[in-house]
C-alpha positions in Angstrom: 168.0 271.3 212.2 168.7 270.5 208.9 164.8 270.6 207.5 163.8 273.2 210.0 161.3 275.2 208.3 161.1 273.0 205.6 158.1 271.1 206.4 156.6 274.2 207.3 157.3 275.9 203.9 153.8 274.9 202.9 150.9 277.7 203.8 149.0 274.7 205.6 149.8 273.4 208.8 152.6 270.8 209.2 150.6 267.3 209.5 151.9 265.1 212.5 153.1 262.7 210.6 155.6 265.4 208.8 156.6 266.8 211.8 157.7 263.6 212.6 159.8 262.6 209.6 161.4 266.2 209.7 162.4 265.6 213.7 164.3 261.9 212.5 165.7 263.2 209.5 167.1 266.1 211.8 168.5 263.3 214.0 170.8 261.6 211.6 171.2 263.8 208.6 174.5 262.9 207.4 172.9 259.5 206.4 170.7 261.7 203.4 172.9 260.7 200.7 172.7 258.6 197.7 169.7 255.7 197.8 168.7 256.7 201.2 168.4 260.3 199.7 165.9 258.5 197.9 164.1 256.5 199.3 163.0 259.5 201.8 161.8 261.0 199.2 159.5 258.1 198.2 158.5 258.7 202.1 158.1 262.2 202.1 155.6 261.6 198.6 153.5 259.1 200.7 152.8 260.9 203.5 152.2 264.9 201.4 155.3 266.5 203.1 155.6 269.0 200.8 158.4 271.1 202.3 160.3 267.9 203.3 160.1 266.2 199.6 161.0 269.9 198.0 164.4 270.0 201.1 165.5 266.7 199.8 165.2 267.5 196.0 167.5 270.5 196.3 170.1 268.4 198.4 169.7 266.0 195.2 166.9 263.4 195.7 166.3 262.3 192.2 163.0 263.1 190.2 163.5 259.9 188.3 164.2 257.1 191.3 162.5 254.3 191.6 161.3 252.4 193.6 160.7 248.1 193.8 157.5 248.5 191.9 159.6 250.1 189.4 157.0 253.8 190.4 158.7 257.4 190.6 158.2 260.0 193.3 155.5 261.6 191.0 153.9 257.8 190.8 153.7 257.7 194.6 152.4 261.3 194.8 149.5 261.4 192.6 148.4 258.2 194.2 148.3 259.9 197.2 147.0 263.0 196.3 149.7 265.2 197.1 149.3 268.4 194.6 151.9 270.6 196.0 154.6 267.6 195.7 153.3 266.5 192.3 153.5 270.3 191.3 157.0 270.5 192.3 158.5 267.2 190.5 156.4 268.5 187.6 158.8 272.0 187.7 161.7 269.8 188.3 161.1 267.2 185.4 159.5 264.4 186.3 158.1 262.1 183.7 154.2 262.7 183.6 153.3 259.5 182.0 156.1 257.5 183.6 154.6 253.7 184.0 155.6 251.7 186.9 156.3 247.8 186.5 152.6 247.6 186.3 152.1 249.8 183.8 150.5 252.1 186.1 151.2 256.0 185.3 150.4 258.6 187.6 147.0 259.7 186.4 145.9 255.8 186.2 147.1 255.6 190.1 145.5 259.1 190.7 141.8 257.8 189.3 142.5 253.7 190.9 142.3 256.0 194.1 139.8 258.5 193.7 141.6 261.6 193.4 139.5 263.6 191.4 141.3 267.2 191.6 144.6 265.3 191.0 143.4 264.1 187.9 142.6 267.0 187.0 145.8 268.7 187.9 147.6 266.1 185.5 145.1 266.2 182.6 146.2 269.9 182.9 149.6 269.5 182.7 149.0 267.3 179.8 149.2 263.8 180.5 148.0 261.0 178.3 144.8 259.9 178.8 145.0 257.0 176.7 147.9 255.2 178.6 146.9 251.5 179.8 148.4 249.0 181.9 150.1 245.7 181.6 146.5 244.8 182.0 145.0 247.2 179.1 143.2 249.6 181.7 143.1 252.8 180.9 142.1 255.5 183.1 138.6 255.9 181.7 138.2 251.9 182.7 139.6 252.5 186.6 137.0 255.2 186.6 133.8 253.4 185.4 134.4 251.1 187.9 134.6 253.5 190.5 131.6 255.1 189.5 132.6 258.2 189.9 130.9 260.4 187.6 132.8 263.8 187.9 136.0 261.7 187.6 134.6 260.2 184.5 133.6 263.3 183.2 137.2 264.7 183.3 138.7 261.8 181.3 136.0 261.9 178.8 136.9 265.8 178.1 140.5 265.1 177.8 139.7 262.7 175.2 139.2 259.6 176.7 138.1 256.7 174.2 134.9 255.0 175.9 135.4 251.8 173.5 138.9 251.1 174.7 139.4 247.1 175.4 141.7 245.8 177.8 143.3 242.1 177.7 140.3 240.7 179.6 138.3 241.8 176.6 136.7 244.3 178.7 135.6 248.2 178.4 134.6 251.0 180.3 130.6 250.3 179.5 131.3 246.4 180.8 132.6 247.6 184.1 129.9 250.0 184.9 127.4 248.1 183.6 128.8 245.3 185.3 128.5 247.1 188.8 124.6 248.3 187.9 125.6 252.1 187.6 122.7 253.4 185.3 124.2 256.8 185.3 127.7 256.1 184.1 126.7 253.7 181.5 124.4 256.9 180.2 127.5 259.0 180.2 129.6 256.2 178.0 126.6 255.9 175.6 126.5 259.7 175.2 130.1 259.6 174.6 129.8 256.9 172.0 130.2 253.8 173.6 128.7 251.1 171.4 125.4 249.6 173.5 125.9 246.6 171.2 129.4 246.0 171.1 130.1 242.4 171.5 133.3 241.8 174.0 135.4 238.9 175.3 133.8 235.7 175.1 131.1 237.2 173.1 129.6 238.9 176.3 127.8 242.4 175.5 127.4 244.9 178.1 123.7 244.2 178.8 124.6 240.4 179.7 127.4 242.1 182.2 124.4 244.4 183.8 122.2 240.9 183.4 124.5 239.1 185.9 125.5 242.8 187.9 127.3 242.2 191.6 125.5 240.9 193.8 126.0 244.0 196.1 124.3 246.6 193.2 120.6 248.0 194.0 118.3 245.5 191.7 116.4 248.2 190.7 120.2 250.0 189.2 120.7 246.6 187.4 117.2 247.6 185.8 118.0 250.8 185.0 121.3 250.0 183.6 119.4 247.4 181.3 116.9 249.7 180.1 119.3 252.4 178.9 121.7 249.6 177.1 118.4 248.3 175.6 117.4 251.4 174.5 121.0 252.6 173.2 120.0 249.5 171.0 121.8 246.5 172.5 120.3 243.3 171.0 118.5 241.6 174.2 118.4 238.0 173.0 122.4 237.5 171.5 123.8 234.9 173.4 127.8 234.5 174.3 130.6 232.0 173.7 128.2 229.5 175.9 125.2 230.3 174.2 123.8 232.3 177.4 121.6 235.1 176.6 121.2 238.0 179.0 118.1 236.6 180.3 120.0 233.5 181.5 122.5 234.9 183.1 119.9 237.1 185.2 117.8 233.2 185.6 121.3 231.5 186.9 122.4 234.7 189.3 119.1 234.8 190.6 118.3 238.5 189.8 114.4 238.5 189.8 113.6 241.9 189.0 116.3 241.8 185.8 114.3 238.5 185.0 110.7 240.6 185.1 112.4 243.3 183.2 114.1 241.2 180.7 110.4 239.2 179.9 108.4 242.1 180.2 111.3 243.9 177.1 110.7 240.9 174.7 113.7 238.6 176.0 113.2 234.8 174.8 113.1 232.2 177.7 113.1 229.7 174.5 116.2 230.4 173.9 118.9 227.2 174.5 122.4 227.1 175.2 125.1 225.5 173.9 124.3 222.1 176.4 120.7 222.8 175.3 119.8 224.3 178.6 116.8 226.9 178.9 117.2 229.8 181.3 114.1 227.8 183.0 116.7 225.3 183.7 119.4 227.2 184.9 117.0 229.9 187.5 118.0 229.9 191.2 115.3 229.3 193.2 111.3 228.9 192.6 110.3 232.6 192.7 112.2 233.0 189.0 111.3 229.1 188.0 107.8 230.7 188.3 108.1 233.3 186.2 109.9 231.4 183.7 107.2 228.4 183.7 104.5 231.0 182.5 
């Protein structure tokens, strides 16, 4: 067989899925040549076949092929999680910070899927932390709205810059206060994230934890509040519509932020741009009440 023993090269057992791509490349192996050399590789990355992906580089897979999202073998790898594969293209010359048609490199694709010691393995090896997408995310912005806090820790010691803005206007600080994760904004403000940093369409991230999703803890979107209030974000500016952060809490229905937000200082006299009190805009009679006071 032409990859006999190759799969097994690794000190791990050979996955199922290996076995089985080594048994059909046995099968036909005078069709490994040229793109089809290739595009196994691409195969070989996604499913971490190791001794399969290392066979076809020495019969002359390329390091730098790509694929229709315009991603290399390394792209496909760290996405996947594959160390002893991204190790290997690594030694052979792959392009660390290679960015697909996207704009997503390998360590952006490594934290978009959670792959903490991977992102570690390529901070190692010295890629850029500070690369964004077509979008403007960075790495530090994938991982903040993950929530991952280990993950986020790794990109902050490699340098990552917490105040970074992609084309939506929007930072690390806006995403996790965004999805009501108290303890990742406190890692950002530590870091140096401004609490009062006003973002696209004058939103600040205490209006983001004001409206949080939906499917956030209440008592998070609380806590994520009180440390952006703290940190010294302004709790009555009001954005591009004139909505403060106590009306965006009002119109999404948030009661607890509402409480919170009164019981801090917030001003329910405050009027938006169509004149409209955050009395006007609550959802349902339980904040109208509290409002009404």
């Amino acid at each position: 067989m032409l990859f006999a023993g190759a799969a097994g090269a690794s000190a791990q057992p050979v996955a199922p899925v290996c076995a089985a791509l080594e048994t059909r490349l046995a099968q036909s192996p005078a069709r490994l040549e040229g793109r089809v050399l290739n595009e196994t590789l691409f195969e070989a990355a996604s499913l971490d076949c190791p001794g399969i992906a290392a066979a076809l580089l020495d019969r002359g897979a390329s390091v730098e092929a790509r694929n229709r999202r315009g991603g290399t073998p390394l792209n496909i790898a760290a996405a996947r999680g594959a160390g002893e594969i991204v190790a290997d293209l690594l030694a052979r010359g792959a392009d660390i910070d290679h960015a697909d048609l996207a704009g997503i490199t390998p360590l952006l694709a490594a934290v978009q899927a959670g792959r903490r010691r991977m992102v570690a393995t390529l901070l190692d090896a010295g890629a850029d932390v500070g690369l964004a997408s077509r979008e403007g995310v960075t790495p530090i912005m994938a991982g903040a709205f993950d929530g991952d806090a280990r993950l986020l820790a790794l990109l902050l010691e490699a340098g990552a810059d917490p105040n970074a803005e992609d084309r939506r206007g929007k930072g690390a600080l806006v995403y996790a206060a965004g999805r009501a994760f108290p303890g990742i904004v406190a890692t950002l403000l530590e870091a140096g994230a401004e609490a009062d940093r006003v973002w696209g369409h004058d939103l600040t991230a205490l209006m983001w934890a004001a409206g949080h999703a939906n499917d956030a803890p209440a008592a998070d979107g609380v806590e994520t509040a009180r440390a952006l209030i703290a940190a010294g974000a302004a709790i009555d500016r009001q954005d591009d519509r004139g909505r403060s952060a106590l009306m965006i809490a009002a119109e999404r229905g948030h009661a607890q932020m509402v409480t919170f937000l009164l019981d801090a200082g917030a001003d329910p006299g405050l009027r938006d741009r169509e004149g409209r009190l955050a009395l006007d805009l609550a959802a349902g009679d339980e904040i109208r009440a509290m409002l009404a006071r």
